[in-house]
N, CA, C and O atoms as a GROMACS GRO file, in nm:
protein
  516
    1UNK      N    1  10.280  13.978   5.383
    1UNK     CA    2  10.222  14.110   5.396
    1UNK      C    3  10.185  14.160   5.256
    1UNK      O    4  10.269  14.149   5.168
    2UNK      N    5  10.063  14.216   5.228
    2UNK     CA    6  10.019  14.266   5.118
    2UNK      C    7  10.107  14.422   5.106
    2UNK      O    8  10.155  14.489   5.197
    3UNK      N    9  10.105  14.445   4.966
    3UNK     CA   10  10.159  14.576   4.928
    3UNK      C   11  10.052  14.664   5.026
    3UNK      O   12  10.108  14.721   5.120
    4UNK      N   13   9.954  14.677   5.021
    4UNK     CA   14   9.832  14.779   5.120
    4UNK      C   15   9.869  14.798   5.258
    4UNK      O   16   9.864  14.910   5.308
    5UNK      N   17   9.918  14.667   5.340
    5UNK     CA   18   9.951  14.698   5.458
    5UNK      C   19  10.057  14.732   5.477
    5UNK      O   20  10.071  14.828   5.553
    6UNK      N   21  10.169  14.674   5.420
    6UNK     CA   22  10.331  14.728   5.373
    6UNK      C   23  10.343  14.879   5.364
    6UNK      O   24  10.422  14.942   5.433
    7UNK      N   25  10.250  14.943   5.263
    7UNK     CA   26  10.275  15.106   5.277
    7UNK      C   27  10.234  15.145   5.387
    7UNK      O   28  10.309  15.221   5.449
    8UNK      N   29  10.104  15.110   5.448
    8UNK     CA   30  10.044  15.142   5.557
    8UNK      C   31  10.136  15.140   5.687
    8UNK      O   32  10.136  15.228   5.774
    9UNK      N   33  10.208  15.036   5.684
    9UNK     CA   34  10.321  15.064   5.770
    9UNK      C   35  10.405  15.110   5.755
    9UNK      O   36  10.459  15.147   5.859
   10UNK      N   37  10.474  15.140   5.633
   10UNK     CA   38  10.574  15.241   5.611
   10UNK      C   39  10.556  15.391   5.673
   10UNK      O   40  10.628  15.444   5.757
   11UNK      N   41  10.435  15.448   5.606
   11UNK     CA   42  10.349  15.550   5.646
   11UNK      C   43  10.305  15.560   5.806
   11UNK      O   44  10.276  15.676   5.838
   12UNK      N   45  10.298  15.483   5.889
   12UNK     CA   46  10.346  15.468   6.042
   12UNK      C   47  10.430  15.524   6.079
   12UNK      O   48  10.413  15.611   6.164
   13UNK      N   49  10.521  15.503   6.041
   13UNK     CA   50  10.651  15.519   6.049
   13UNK      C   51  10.710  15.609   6.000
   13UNK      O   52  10.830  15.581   5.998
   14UNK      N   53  10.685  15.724   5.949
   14UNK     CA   54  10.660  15.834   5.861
   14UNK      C   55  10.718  15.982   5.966
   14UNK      O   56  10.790  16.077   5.936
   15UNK      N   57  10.654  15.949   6.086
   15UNK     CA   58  10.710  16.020   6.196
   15UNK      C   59  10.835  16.070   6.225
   15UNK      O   60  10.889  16.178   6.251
   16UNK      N   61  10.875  15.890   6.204
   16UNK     CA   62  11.036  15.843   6.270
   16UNK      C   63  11.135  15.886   6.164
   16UNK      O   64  11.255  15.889   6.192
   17UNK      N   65  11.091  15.918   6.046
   17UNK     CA   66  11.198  15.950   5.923
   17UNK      C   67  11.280  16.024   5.936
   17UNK      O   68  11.237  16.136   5.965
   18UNK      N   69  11.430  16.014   5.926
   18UNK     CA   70  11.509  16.123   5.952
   18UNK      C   71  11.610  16.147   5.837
   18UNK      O   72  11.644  16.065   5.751
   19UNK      N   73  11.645  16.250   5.849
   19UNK     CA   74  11.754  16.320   5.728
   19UNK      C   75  11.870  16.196   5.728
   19UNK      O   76  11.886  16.114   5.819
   20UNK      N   77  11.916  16.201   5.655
   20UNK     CA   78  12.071  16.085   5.651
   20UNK      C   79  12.150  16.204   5.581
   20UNK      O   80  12.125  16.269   5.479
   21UNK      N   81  12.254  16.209   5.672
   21UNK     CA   82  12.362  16.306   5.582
   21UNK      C   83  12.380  16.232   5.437
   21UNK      O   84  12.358  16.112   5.419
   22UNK      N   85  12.423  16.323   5.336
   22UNK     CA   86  12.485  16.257   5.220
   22UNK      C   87  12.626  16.320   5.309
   22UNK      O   88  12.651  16.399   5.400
   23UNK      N   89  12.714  16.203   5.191
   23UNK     CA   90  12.905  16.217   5.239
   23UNK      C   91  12.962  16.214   5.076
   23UNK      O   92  12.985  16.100   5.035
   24UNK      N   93  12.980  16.298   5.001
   24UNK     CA   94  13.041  16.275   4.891
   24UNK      C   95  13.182  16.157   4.921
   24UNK      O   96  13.276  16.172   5.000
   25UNK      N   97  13.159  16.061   4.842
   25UNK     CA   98  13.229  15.962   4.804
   25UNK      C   99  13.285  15.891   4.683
   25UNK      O  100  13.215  15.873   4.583
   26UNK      N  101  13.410  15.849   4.691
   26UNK     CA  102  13.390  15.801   4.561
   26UNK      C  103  13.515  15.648   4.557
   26UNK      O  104  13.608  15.652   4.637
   27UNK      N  105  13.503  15.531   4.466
   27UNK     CA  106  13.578  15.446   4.470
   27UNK      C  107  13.694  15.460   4.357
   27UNK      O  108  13.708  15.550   4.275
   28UNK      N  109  13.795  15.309   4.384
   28UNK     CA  110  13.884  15.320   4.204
   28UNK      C  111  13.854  15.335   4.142
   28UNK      O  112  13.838  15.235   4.071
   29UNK      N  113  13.816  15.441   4.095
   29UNK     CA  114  13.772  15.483   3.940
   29UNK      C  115  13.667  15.480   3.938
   29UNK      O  116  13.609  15.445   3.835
   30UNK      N  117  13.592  15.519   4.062
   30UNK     CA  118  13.425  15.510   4.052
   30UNK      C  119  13.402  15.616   4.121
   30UNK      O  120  13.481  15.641   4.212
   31UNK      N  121  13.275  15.715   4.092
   31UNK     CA  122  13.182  15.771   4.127
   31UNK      C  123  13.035  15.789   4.127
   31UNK      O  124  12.968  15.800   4.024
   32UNK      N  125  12.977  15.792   4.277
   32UNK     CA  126  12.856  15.722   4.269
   32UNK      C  127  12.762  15.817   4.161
   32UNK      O  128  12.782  15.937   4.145
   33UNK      N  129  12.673  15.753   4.103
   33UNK     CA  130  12.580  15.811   4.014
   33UNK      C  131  12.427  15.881   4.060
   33UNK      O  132  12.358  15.856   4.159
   34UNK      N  133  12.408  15.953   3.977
   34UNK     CA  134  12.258  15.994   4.038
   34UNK      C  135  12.175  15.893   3.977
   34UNK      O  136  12.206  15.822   3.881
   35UNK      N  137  12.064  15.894   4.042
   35UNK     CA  138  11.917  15.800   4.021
   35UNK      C  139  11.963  15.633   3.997
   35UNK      O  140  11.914  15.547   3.924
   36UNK      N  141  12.099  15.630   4.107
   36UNK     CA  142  12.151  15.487   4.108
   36UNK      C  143  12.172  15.409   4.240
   36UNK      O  144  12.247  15.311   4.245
   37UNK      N  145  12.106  15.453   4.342
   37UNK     CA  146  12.119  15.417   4.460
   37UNK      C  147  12.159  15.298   4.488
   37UNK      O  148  12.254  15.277   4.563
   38UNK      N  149  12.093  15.210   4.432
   38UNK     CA  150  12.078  15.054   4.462
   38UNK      C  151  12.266  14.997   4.474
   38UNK      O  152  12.345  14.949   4.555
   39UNK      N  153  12.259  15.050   4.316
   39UNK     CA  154  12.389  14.997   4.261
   39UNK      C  155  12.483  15.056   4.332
   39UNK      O  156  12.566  14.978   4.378
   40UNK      N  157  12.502  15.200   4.365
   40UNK     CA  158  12.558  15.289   4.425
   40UNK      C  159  12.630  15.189   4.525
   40UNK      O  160  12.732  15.125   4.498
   41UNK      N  161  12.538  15.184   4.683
   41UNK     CA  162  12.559  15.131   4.769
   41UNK      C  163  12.566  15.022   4.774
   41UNK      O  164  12.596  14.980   4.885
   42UNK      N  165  12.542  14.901   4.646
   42UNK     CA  166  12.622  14.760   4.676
   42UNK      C  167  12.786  14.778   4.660
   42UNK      O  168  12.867  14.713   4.726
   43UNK      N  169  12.811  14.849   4.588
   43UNK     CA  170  12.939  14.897   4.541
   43UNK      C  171  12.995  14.943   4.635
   43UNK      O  172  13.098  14.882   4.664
   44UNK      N  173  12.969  15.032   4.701
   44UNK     CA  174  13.012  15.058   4.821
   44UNK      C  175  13.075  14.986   4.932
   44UNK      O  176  13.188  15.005   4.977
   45UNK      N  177  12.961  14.875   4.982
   45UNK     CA  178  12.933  14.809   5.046
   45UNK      C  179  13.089  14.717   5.046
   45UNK      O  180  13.174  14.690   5.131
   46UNK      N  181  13.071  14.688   4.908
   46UNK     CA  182  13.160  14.573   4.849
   46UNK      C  183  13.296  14.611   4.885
   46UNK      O  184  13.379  14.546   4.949
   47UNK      N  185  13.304  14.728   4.834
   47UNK     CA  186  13.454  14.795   4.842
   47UNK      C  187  13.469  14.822   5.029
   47UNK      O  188  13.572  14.821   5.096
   48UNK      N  189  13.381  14.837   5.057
   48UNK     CA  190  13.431  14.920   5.194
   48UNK      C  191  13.369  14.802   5.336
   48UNK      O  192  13.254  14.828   5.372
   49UNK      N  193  13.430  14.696   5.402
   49UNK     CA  194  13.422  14.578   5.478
   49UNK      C  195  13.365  14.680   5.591
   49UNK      O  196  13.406  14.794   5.615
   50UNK      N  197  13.237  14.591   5.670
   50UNK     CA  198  13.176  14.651   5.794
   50UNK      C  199  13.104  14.776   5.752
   50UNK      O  200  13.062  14.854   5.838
   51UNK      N  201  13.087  14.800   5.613
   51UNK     CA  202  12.955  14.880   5.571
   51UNK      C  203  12.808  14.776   5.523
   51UNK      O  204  12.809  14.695   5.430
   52UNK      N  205  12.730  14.795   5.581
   52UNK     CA  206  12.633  14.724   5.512
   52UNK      C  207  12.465  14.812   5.416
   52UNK      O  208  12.412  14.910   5.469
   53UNK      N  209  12.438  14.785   5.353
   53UNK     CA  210  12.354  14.865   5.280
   53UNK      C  211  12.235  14.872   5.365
   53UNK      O  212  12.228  14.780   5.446
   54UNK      N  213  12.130  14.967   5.368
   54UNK     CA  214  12.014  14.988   5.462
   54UNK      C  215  11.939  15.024   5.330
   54UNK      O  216  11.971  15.115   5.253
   55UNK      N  217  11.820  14.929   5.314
   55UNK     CA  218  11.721  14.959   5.176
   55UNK      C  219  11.600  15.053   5.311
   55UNK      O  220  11.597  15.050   5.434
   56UNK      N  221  11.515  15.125   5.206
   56UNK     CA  222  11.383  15.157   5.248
   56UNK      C  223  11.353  15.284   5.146
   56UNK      O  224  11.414  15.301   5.041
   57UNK      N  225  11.241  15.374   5.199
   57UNK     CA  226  11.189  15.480   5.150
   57UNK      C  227  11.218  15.608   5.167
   57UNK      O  228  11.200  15.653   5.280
   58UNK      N  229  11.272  15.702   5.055
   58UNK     CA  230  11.292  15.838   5.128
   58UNK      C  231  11.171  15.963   5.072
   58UNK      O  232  11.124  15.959   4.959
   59UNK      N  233  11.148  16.029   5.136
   59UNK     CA  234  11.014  16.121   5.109
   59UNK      C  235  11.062  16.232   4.988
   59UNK      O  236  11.114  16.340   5.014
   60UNK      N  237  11.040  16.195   4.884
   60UNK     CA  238  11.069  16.253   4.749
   60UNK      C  239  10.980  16.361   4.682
   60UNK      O  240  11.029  16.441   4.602
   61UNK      N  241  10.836  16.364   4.721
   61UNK     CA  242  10.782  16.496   4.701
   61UNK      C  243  10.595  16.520   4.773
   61UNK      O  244  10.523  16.427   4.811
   62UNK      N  245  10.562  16.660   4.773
   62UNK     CA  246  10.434  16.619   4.829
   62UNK      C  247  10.350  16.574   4.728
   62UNK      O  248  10.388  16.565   4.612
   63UNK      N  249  10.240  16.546   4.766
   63UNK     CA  250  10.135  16.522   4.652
   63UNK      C  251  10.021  16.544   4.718
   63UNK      O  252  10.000  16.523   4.838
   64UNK      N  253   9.930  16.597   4.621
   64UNK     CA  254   9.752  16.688   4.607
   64UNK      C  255   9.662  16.587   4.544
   64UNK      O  256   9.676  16.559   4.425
   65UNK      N  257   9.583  16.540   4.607
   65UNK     CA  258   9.492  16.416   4.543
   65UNK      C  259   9.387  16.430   4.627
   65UNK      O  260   9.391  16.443   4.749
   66UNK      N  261   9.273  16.426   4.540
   66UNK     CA  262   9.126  16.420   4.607
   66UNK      C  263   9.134  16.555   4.726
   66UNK      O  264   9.100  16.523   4.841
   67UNK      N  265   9.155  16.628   4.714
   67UNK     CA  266   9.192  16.804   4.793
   67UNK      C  267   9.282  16.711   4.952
   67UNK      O  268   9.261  16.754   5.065
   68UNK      N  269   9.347  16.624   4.935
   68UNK     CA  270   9.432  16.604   5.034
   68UNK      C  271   9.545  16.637   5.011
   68UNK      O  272   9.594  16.660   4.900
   69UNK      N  273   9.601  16.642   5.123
   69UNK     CA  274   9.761  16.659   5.078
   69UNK      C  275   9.829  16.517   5.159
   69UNK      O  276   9.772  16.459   5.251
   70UNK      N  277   9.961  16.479   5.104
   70UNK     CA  278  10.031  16.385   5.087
   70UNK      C  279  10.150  16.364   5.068
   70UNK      O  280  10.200  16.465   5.019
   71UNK      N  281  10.249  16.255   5.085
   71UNK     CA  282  10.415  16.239   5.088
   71UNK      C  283  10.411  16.134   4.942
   71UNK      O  284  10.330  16.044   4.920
   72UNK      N  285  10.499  16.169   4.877
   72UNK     CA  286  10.508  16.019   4.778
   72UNK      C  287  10.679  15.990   4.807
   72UNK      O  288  10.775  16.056   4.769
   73UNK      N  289  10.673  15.871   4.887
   73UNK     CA  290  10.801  15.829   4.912
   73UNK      C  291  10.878  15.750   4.812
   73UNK      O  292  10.788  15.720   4.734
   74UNK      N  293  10.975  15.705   4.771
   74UNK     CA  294  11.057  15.626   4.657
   74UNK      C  295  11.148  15.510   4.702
   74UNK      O  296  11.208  15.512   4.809
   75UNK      N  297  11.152  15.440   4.638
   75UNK     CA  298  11.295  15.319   4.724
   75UNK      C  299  11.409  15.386   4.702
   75UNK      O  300  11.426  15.453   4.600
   76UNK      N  301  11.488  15.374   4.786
   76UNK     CA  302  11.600  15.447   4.817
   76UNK      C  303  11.702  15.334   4.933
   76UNK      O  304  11.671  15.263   5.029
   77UNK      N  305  11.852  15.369   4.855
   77UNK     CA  306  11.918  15.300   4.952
   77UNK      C  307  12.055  15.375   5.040
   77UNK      O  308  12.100  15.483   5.002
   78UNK      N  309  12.091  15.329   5.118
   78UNK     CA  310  12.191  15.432   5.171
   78UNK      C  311  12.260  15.343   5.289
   78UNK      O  312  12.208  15.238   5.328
   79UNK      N  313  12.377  15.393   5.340
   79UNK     CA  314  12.503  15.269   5.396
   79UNK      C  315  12.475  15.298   5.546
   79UNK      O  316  12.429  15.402   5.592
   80UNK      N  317  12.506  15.203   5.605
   80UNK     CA  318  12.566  15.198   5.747
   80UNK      C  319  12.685  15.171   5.823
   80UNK      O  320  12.724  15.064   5.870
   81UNK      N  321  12.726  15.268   5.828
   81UNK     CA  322  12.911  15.193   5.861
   81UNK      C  323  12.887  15.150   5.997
   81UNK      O  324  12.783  15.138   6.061
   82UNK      N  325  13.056  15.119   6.036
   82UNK     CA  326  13.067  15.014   6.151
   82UNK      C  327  13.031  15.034   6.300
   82UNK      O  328  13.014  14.968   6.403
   83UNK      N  329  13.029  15.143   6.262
   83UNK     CA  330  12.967  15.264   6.416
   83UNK      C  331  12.805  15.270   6.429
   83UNK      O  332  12.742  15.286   6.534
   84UNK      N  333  12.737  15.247   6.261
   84UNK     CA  334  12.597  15.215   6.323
   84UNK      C  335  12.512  15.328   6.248
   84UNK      O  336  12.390  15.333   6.229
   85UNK      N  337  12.641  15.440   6.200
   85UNK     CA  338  12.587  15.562   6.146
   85UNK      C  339  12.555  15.561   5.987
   85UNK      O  340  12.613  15.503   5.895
   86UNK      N  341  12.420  15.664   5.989
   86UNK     CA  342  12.380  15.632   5.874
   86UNK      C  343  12.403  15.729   5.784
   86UNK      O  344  12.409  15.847   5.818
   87UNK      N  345  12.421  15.682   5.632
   87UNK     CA  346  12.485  15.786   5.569
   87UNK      C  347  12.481  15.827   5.409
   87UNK      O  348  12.595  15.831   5.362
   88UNK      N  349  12.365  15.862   5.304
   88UNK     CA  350  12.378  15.882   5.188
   88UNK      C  351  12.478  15.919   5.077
   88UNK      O  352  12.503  16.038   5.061
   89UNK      N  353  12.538  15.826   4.998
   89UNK     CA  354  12.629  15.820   4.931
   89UNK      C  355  12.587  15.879   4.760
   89UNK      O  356  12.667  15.900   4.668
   90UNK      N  357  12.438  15.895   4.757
   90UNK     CA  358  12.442  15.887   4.603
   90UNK      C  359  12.328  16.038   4.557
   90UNK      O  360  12.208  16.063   4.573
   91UNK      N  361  12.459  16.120   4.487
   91UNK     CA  362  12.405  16.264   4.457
   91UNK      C  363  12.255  16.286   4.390
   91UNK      O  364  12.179  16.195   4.356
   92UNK      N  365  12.235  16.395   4.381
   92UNK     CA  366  12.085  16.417   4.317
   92UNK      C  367  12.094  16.534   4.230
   92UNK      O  368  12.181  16.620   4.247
   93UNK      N  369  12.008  16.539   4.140
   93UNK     CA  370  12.024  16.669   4.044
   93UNK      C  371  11.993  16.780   4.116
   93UNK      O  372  12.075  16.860   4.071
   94UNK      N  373  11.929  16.840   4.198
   94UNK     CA  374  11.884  16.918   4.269
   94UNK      C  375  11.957  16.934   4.433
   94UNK      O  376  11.895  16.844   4.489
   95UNK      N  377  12.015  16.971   4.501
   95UNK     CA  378  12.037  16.964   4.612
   95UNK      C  379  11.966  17.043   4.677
   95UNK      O  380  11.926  17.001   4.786
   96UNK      N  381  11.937  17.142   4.645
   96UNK     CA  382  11.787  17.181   4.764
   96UNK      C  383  11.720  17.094   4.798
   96UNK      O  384  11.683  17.109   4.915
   97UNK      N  385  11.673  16.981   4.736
   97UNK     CA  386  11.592  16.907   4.785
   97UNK      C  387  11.630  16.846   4.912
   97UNK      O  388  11.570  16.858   5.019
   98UNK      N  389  11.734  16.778   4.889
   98UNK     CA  390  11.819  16.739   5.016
   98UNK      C  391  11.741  16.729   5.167
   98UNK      O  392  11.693  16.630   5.223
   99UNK      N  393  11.747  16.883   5.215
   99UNK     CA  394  11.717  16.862   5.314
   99UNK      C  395  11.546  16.828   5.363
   99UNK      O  396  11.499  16.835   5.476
  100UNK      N  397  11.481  16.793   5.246
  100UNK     CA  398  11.321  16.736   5.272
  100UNK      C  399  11.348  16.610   5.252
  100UNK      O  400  11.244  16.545   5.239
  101UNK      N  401  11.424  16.561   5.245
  101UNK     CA  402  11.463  16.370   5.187
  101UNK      C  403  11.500  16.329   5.361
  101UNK      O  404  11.608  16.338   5.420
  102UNK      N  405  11.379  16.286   5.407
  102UNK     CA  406  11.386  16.153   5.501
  102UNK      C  407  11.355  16.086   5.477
  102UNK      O  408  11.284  16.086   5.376
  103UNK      N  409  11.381  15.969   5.550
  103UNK     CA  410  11.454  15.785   5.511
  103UNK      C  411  11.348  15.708   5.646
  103UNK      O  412  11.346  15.712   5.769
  104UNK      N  413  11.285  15.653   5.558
  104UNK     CA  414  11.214  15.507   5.651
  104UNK      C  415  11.301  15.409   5.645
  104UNK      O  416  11.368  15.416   5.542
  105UNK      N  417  11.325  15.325   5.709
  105UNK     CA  418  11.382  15.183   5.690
  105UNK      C  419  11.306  15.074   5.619
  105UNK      O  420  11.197  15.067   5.676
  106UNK      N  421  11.309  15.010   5.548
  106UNK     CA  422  11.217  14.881   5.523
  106UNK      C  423  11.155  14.815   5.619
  106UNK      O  424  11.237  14.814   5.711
  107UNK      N  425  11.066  14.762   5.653
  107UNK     CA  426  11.014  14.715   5.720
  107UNK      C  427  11.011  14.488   5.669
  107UNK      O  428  10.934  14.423   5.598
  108UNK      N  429  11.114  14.454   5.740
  108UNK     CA  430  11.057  14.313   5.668
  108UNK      C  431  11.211  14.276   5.634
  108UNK      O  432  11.305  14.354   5.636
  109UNK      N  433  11.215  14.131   5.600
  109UNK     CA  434  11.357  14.096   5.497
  109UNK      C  435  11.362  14.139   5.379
  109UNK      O  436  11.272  14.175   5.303
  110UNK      N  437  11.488  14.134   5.368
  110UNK     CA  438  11.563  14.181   5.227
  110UNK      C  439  11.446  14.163   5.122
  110UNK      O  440  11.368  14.248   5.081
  111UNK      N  441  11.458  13.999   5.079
  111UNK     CA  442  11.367  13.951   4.964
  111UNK      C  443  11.234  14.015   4.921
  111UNK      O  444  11.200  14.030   4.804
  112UNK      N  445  11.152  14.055   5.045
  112UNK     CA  446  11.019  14.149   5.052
  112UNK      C  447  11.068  14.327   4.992
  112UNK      O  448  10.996  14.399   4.923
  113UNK      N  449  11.182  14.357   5.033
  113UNK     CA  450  11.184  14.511   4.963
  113UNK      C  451  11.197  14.483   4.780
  113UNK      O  452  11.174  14.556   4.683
  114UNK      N  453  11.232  14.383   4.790
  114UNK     CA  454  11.259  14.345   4.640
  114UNK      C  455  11.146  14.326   4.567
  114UNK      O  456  11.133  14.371   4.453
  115UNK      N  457  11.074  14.271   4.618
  115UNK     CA  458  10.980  14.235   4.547
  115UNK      C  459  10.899  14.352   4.551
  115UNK      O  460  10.834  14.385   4.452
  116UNK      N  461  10.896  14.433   4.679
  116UNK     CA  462  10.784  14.552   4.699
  116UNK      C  463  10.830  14.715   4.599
  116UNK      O  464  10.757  14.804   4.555
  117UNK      N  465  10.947  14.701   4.594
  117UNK     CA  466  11.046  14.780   4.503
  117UNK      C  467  11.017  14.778   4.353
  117UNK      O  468  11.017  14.878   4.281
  118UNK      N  469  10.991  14.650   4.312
  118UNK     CA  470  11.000  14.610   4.163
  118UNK      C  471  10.861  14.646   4.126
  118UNK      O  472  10.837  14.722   4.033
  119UNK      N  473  10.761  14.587   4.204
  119UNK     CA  474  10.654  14.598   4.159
  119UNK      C  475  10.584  14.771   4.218
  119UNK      O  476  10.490  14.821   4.156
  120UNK      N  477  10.622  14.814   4.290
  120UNK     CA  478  10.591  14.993   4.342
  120UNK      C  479  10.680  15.053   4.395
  120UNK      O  480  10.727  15.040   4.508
  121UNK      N  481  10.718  15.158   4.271
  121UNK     CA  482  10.852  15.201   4.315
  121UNK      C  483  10.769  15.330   4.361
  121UNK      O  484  10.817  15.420   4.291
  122UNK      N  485  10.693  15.374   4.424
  122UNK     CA  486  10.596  15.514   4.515
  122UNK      C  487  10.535  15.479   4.603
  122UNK      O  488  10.441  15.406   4.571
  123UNK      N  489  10.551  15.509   4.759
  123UNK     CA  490  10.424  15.476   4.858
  123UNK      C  491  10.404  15.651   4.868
  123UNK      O  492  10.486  15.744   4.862
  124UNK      N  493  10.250  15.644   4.885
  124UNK     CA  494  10.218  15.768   4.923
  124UNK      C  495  10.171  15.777   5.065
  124UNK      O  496  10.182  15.661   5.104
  125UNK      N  497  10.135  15.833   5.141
  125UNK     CA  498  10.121  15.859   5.322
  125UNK      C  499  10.022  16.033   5.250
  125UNK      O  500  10.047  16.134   5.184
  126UNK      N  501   9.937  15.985   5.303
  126UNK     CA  502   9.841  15.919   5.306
  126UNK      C  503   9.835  15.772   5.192
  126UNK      O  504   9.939  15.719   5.151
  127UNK      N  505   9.724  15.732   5.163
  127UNK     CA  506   9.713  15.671   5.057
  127UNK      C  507   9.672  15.747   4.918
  127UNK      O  508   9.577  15.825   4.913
  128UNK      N  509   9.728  15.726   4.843
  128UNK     CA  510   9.712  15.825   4.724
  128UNK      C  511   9.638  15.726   4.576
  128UNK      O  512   9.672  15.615   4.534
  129UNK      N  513   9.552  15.800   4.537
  129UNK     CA  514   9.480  15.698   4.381
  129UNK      C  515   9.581  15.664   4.299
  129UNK      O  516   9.559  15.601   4.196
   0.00000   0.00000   0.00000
């Protein structure tokens, strides 16, 4: 799948996005960090058996391009415990924002968010220049 159709389907799916509670958490001598998601929730993961990490996109701000208006989503990761429920572990400087932060899932295997992550860390919905 090309990066073009990849957002394009993310942005599908844009509908389906829903809030994920955050759960303040914290491990031995660890607390999760801001603008550390990734790491956040392997850590997590690691420490806590029958959590598994859920990668994808969460809707991080609007955007104004060409007199459209628009979502610019970010990679973002966040846990699933054993019940299925989903759940944000990793704080933000702002908490107002909070409740505008919905979560797409990745679309695809692991290896593909990686690569789609590294090389564009922004999908916009619409498509944005």
């Amino acid at each position: 799948m090309t990066w073009n159709e990849y957002e394009a389907a993310i942005c599908k799916h844009l509908p389906d996005a829903r809030l994920v509670d955050f759960k303040k958490v914290e491990g031995e001598g660890w607390n999760p960090e801001t603008s550390r998601c990734h790491s956040n929730v392997d850590r997590w993961v690691q420490e806590n058996p029958g959590h598994i990490p859920v990668r994808g996109w969460v809707v991080y701000k609007p955007s104004f391009a060409n007199g459209k208006l628009g979502l610019e989503l970010t990679a973002h990761s966040v846990v699933r415990d054993e019940k299925g429920d989903l759940f944000d572990i990793t704080p933000i400087q702002d908490n107002r924002q909070r409740p505008s932060m919905r979560f797409v899932p990745h679309i695809g295997d692991p290896d593909s968010f990686w690569e789609f992550e590294k090389s564009n860390r922004v999908i916009c919905c619409p498509n944005c220049p």
